[in-house]
C-alpha positions in Angstrom: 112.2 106.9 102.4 109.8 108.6 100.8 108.7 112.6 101.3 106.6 112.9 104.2 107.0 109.4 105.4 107.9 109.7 109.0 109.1 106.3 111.1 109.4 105.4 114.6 111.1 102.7 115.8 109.4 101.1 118.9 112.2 98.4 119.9 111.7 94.8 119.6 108.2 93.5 119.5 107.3 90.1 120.7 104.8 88.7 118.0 102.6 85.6 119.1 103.4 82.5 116.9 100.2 83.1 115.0 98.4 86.3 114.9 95.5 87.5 113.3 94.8 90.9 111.4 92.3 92.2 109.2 93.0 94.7 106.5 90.4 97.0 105.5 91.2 98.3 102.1 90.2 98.1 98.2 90.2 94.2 98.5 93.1 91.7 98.0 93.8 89.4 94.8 92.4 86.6 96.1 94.2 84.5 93.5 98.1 85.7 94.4 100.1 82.5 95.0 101.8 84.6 97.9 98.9 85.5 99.5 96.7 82.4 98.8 97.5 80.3 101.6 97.0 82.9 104.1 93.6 84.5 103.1 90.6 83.9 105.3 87.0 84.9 103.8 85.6 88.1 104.3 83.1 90.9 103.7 82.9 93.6 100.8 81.1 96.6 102.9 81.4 98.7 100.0 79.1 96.5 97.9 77.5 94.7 100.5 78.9 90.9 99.2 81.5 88.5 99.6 83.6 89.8 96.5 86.8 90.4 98.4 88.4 90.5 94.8 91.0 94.0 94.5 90.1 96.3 92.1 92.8 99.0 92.4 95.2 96.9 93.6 96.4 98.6 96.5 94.5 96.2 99.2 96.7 93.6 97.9 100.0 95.7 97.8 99.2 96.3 101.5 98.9 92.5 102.3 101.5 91.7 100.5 104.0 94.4 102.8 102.1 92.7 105.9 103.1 89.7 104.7 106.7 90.6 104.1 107.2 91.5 107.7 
């Protein structure tokens, strides 16, 4: 675990068959084969477009955790 990270377990979670969640970040690679069939279009606030496109890449590392779980 990383310094400073903190965790709490809550128990067991019952998750609904098909949930939706947003991630508001620097974008996701809207071209990662892992991520591709999943993505639903959004909104670039930050430059007032449709560009979801990452670039820093960290939007797309934290979809791609999401993912995992």
């Amino acid at each position: 675990m990383p310094y400073g990270v903190r965790m709490k377990m809550i128990g067991n979670v019952d998750i609904p068959q098909k949930a939706f969640l947003a991630v508001l970040d620097t974008g996701v690679d809207t071209g990662h084969p892992d991520l591709l069939p999943n993505l639903l279009d959004g909104w670039n606030t930050y430059n007032n477009d449709d560009d979801t496109n990452d670039v820093f890449g960290h939007g797309t590392r934290v979809a791609g955790i999401i993912a995992a779980v």
